[in-house]
N, C-alpha and C positions, 0 to 999 in steps of 0.2 A: 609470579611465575608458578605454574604446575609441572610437577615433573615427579614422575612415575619409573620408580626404582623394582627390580627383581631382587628380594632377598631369600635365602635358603634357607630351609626350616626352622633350623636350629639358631640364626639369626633372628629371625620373623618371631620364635617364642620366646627370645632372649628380650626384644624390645617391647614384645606387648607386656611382660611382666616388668618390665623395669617402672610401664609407663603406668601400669596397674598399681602399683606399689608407693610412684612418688606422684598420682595423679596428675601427670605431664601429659600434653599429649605427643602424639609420633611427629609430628612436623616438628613442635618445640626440640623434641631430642635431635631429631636429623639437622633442623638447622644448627641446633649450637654444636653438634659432633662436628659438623661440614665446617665450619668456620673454625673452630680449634685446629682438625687436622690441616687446611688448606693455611693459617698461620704458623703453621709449625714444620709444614712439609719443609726437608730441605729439596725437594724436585720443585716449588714452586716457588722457592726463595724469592728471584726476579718479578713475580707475577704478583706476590704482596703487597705491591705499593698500597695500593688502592681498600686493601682489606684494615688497614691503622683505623679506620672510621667506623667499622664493623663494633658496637657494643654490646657487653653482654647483655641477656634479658633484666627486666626490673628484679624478678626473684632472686637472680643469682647475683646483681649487686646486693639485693639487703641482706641476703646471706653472709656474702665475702664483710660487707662494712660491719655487721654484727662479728666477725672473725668466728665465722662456721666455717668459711673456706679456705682448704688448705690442707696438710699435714703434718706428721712427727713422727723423730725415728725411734722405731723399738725394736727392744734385744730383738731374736732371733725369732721368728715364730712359734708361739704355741708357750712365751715365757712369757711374755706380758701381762701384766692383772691390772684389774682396774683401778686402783692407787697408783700404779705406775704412768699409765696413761689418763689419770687424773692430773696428775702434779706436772705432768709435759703439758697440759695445756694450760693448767694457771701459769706455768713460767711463761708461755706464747703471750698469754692476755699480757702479764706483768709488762716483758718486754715491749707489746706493742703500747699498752697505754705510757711505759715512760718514754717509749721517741716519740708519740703525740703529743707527751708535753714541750719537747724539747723544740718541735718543730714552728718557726715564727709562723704567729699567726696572717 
């Protein structure tokens, strides 16, 4: 399907640089935006069913299975360094590899 959206400027140069940046293209990013926000809307809650079948692209699973995808919480902005946010994601790794061991094969 084609389908031809109106964005305003400061939209328009927001996605060409993102897509400049992480060599995506514009369709890649609108479809996976489109599908995140329409699984998450609560105005479309009822109308989900159908979207459980919806997967992410192959990038963004080897990303997520390598544990690229994600987050962690840090102090306050602007207090963080990068030891701190170093040793938040060795604990993420640690914890994730010990419930993959725990989990029966």
């Amino acid at each position: 399907m084609t389908l031809t959206v109106r964005l305003d400027p400061t939209l328009e140069t927001a996605l060409e640089r993102y897509c400049a940046n992480t060599g995506s293209s514009k369709s890649h990013v609108v479809q996976e935006s489109l599908a995140a926000y329409l699984m998450t809307s609560p105005h479309t809650t009822e109308l989900n069913a159908g979207l459980d079948a919806v997967q992410p692209s192959p990038a963004f699973q080897a990303f997520a299975d390598a544990g690229l995808v994600g987050g962690i919480a840090l102090p306050l902005a602007g207090s963080a360094d990068k030891a701190a946010v170093r040793a938040q994601v060795q604990s993420r790794r640690a914890e994730r590899a010990l419930s993959s061991r725990r989990k029966p094969a």
